[in-house]
C-alpha positions in Angstrom: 0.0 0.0 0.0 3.0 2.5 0.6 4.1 1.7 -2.6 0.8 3.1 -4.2 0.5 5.9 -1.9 4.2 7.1 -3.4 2.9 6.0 -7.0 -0.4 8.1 -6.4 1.2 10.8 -4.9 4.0 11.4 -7.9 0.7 12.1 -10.2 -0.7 14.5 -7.4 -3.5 12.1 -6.3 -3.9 10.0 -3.3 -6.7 6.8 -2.7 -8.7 9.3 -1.0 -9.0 11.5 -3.7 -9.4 9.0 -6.3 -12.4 8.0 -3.5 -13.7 11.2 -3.2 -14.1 12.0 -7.0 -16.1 8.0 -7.1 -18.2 9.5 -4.8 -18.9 12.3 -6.5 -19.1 10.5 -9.6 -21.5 8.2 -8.6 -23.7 10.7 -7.2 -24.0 13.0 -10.0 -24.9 9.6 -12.1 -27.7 9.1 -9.5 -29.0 12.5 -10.7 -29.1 12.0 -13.8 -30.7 9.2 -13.7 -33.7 10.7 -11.2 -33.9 13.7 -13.5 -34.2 11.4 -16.4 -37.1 9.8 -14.4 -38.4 13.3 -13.8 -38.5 13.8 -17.2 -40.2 10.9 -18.4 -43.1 11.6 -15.9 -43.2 14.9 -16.8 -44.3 13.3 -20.4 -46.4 10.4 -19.2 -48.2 13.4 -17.0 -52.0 13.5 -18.5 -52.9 16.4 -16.5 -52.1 19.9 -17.6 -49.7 22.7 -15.7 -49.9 26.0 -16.0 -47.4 27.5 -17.8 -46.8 30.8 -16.3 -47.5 29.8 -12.6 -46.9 26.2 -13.2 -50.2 25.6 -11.5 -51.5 21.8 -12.0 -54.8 21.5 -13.4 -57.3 18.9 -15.1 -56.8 18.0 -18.8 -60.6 19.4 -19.7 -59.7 22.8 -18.6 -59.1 25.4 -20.9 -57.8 28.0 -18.4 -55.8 28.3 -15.1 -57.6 28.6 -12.2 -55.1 30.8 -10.4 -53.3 33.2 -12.9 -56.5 33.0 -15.9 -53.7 32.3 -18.2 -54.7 29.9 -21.3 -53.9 26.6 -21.4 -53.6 24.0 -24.5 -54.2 20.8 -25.0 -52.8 17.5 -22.9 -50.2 17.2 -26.1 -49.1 20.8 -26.1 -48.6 20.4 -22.7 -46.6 17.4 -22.9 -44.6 18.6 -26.0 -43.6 22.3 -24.0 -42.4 20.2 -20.7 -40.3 18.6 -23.2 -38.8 21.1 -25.0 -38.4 22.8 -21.6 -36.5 19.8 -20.3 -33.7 20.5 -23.7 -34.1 24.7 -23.7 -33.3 26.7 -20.3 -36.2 28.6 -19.2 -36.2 31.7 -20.9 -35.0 30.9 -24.2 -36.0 32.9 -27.0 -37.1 29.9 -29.1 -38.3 31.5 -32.3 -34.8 33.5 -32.6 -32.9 30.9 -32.2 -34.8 29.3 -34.8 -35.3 32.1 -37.2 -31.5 32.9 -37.3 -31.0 29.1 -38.1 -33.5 29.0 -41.0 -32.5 31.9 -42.2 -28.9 31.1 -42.1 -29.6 27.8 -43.3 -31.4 29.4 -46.5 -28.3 31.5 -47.0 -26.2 28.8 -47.7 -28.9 26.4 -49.9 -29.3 29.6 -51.9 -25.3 29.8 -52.2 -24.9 26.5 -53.5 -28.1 26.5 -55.7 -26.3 27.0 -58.9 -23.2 27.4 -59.9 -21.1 30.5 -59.3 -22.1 31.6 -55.7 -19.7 32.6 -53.5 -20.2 32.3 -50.1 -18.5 35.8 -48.8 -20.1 37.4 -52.2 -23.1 35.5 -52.0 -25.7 34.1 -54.2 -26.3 34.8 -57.7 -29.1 36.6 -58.7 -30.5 33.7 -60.6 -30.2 31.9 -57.1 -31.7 34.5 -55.5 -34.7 34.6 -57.7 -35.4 30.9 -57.5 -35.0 30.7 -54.1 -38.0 33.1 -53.9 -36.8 36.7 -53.9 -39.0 39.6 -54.3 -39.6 40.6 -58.0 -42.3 43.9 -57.5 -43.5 43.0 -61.1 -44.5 39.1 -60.8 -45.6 39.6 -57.0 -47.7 42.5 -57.9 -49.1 42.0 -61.3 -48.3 38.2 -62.0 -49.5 36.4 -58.9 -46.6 35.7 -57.4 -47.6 36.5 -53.5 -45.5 33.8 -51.7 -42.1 36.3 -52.8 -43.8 38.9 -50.3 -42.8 36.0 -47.5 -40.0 34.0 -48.8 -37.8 37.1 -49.5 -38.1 37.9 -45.8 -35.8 34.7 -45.2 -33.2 35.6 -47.8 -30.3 37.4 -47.9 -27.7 38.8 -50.7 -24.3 38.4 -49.1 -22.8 37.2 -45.9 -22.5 40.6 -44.2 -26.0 41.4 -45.1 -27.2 38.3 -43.3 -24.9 39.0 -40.2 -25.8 42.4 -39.9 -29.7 41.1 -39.7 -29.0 38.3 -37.8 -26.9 39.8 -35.1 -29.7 42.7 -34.9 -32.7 40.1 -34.5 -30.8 38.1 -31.9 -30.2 41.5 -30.1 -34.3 42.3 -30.6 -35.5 38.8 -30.3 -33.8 38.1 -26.7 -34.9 41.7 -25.2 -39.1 41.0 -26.9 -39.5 37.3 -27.2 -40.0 36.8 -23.6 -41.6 40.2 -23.4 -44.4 39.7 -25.6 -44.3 35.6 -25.8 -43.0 33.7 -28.7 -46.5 33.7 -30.2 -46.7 37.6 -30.8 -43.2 38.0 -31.7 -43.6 35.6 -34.7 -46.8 37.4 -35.9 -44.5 40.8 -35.4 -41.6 39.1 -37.2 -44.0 38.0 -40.4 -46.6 41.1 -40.4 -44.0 43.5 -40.6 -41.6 42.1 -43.0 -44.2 41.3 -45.4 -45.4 44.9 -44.9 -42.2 46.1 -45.6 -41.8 43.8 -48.9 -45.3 44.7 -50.2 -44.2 48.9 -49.2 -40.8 48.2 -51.5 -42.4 46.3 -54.1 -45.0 49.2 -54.8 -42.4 51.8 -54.5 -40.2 50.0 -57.1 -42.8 49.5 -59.2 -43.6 53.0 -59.7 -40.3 54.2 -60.2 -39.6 51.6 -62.6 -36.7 49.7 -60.8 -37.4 45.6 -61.0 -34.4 44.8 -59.1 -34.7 41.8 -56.4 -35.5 42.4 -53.3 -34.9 40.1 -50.6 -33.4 40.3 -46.3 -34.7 40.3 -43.2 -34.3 43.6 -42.6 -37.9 45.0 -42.8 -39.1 42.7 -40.1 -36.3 43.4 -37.6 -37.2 47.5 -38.3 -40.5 46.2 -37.5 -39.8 44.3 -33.9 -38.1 47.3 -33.5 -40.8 49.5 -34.5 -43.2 47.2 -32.3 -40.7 47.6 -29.5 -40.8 51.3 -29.4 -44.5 51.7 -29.0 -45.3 49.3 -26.9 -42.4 50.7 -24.3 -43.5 54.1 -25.1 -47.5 52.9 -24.2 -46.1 51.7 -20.9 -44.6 54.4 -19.8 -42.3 52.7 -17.3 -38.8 54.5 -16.2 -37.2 51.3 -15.8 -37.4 51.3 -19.7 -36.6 54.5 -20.5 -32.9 53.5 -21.4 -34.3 50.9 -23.7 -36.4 52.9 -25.8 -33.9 55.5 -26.2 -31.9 52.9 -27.9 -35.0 51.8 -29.6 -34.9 55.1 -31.1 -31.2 55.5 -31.8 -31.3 52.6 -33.8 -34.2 53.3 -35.8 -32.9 56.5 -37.1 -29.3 55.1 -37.3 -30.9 52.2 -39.4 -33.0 54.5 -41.6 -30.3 56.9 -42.0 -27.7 53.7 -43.6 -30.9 53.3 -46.0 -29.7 55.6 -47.7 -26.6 54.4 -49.1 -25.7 51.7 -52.1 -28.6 48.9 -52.5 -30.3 49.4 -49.2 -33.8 49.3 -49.5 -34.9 52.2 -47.2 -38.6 51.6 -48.2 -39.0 48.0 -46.6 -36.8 49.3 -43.6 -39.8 52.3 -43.3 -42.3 50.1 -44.2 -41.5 47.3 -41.7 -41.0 50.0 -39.1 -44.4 51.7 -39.7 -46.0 48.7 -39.3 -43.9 47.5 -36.0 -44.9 50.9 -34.5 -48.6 50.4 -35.8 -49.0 47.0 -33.9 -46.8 48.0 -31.0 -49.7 50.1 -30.0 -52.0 46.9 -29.9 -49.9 44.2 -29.0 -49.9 43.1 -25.0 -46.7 41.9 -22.8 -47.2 37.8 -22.2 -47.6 38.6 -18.9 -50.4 41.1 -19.3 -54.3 40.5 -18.6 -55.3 42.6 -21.6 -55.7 39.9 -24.2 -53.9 41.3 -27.7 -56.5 42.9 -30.0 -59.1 40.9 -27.9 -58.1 38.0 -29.5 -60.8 35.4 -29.0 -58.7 32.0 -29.9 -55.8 30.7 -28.1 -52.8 32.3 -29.6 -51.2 28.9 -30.7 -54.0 28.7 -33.6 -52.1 31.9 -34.1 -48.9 30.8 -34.3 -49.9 27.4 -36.3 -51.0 29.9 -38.9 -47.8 31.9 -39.0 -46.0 28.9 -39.7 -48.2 27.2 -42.2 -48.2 30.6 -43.9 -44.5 30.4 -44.5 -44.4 26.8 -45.3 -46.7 27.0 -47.8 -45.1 30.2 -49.8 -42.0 28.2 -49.9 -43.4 25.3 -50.6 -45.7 27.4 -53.1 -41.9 28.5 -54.7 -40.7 25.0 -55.3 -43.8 24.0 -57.1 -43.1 27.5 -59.4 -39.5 26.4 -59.8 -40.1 23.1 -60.6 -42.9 24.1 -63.1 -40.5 27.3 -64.8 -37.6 25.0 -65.5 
């Protein structure tokens, strides 16, 4: 034994150590394992818990009975305890996933044909069958799903991080603000605004180049942002909504110059201060515009929507070639 002590003890251990970090080892095994088992009841749970006071309540109720909060079904239920069990509370889940698909787009749209450049970025041929906004095919050929896809797209790298790094900035200070629901609706209101704005104004003074970013809708959740701080009227938020501000009339001011399209950065901001005056926080009573269904029918919508222009695109492409 004083043979391994020296052995242990020329590697800066000892058997105590090596004991003490078993333990430890062992322990932290044990809860995993009782989490895991957490976890799994957490799913096998028919009942329904409230999601903002995390009040249990019975799978035929429709509302909590302590916070008046609506509640979904058994299966949304089950499906938000485990997402909640992979994302830490807090999370700003549509971000997240908006920066992914819309970095994840970037890239398809790179490779789509031959001659894009990642750091240059797609081609304009690329661009257009990916489902960028042409003002005369949306507006006088039919073409309304390139009012939603071009919000997605993006014409070189530092135009998608410029949009992405101001979403992630927007989406972490609002998502948990207003709820993921309301943000998304924000997020695809306003930058469709802000495409259907461009595409008029383009039209009329004759220019039919494409039009495509993110940029209208993040001038719009910072559009919505503004008003709805301003219609608070809290101090505590005073230092937000000057930066609101700053960055609005930074933003517009940068319009001006090369192939920024300053018309869906106003017209995505119009229509973010337009719904900020409506919209409600996620923890407010005052249900947003009276909104009589629950807001995930809402959010279903949102989604299909944009699945369906894209998927809308693909049958065009598929058809044009």
């Amino acid at each position: 034994m004083s043979l391994l002590d020296d052995l242990l003890r020329m590697v800066g251990t000892s058997r105590i150590r090596i004991r003490w970090r078993w333990d430890r080892f062992k322990a932290g095994l044990g809860r995993s394992a009782r989490s895991a088992e957490n976890r799994s009841r957490a799913l096998r749970y028919e009942h329904k818990v409230c999601p903002k006071c995390q009040h249990p309540a019975g799978r035929d109720e429709v509302r909590c009975s302590r916070c008046d909060t609506e509640l979904g079904g058994v299966m949304r239920n089950r499906a938000g305890r485990a997402l909640a069990g992979v994302l830490p509370e807090g999370t700003p889940l549509y971000t997240l996933l908006l920066v992914m698909v819309c970095g994840a787009l970037y890239f398809v749209t790179v490779r789509m044909v031959e001659g894009g450049q990642i750091f240059r970025g797609p081609t304009g041929m690329a661009s257009m069958r990916a489902g960028a906004l042409i003002p005369d095919w949306a507006l006088n050929h039919g073409q309304w799903w390139r009012f939603i896809t071009s919000c997605f797209l993006h014409g070189s790298l530092l135009h998608l991080a410029f949009n992405m790094v101001a979403l992630a900035q927007l989406g972490a200070a609002f998502e948990q603000r207003w709820g993921r629901q309301r943000f998304l609706a924000v997020f695809v209101i306003t930058g469709i605004a802000g495409m259907l704005v461009s595409a008029w104004w383009r039209q009329r003074q004759g220019h039919p180049a494409l039009v495509l970013g993110a940029s209208g809708a993040v001038f719009g959740v910072m559009g919505a942002g503004i008003t709805s701080l301003l219609r608070r009227g809290s101090r505590g938020m005073a230092h937000m909504k000057e930066r609101l501000v700053s960055w609005a009339v930074f933003g517009l001011i940068m319009s001006f110059q090369g192939n920024i399209d300053m018309m869906a950065h106003l017209g995505g901001l119009v229509a973010g201060l337009v719904l900020g005056l409506v919209i409600a926080d996620h923890d407010s009573p005052r249900r947003w515009m009276r909104w009589r269904w629950p807001l995930w029918v809402l959010e279903l919508a949102l989604i299909g929507l944009v699945i369906a222009a894209f998927v809308w695109n693909q049958r065009w492409v598929s058809s044009w070639m």
